[in-house]
N, C-alpha and C positions, 0 to 999 in steps of 0.2 A: 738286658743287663749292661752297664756300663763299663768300660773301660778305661783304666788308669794308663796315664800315657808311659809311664816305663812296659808295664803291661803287655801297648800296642806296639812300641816297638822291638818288644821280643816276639810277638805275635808276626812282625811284620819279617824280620830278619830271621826267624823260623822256614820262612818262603823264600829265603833269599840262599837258601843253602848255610853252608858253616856258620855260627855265631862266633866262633873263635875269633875272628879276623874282630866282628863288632866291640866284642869286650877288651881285647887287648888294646887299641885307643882308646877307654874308658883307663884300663889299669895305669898305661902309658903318661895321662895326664896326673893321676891321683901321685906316680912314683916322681914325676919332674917337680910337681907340686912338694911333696914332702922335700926332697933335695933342695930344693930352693930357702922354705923354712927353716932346714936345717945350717945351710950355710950363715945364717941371719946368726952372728951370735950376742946380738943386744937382746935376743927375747930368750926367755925362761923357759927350761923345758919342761913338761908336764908335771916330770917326777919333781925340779923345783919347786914349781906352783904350790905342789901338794906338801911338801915338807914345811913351807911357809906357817902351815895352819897349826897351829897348837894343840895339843892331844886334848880332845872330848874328854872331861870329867863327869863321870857316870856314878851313879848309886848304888847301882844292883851289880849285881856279879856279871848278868849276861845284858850283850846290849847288840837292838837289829838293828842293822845298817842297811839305808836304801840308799844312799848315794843323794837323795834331793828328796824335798816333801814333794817335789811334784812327779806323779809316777813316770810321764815321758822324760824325765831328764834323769831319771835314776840308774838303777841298775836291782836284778834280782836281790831280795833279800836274803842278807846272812846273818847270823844268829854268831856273834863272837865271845868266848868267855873272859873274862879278865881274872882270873887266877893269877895269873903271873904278875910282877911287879914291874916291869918294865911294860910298856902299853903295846897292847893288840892292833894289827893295823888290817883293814880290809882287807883284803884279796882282790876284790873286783874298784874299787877308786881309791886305794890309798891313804881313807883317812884312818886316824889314830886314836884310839877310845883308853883310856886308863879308869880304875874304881878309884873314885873319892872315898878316903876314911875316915868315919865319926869318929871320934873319940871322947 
């Protein structure tokens, strides 16, 4: 059976005693990394991005949200209702669905 290399080196530092010490230079890069980002303030934060998009005009009263057609970029489906008049927004990516009315 083969072996994926995140895998091996849990596999490896398993032997090594404590993994604690391993991951915390994992977390340690991901926290300087986000800090850095953050300091940038020419770039948009997520929650920008996403407010950017225009509310989804929808048909039906319920509408599933995958986050992207393509299932690795997406997220779980949710099933959201649009009863209310002001537009429904994800839970899991923030976008915004309102019902179109015939009239």
């Amino acid at each position: 059976m083969a072996c994926s290399g995140v895998l091996k080196t849990l596999i490896r530092s398993s032997y090594l005693g404590s993994t604690t010490r391993n991951f915390s230079l994992v977390s340690n890069q991901f926290s300087n990394h986000t800090a850095e980002w953050m300091q940038d303030t020419s770039k948009k934060s997520p929650m920008e991005l996403i407010n950017e998009v225009p509310p989804i005009k929808v048909e039906g009263r319920i509408v599933a949200c995958e986050g992207d057609n393509n299932p690795a970029l997406g997220h779980p489906i949710e099933f959201i209702c649009l009863d209310l008049k002001e537009p429904a927004v994800c839970k899991y990516c923030g976008l915004r669905y309102v019902q179109e009315h015939h009239h």
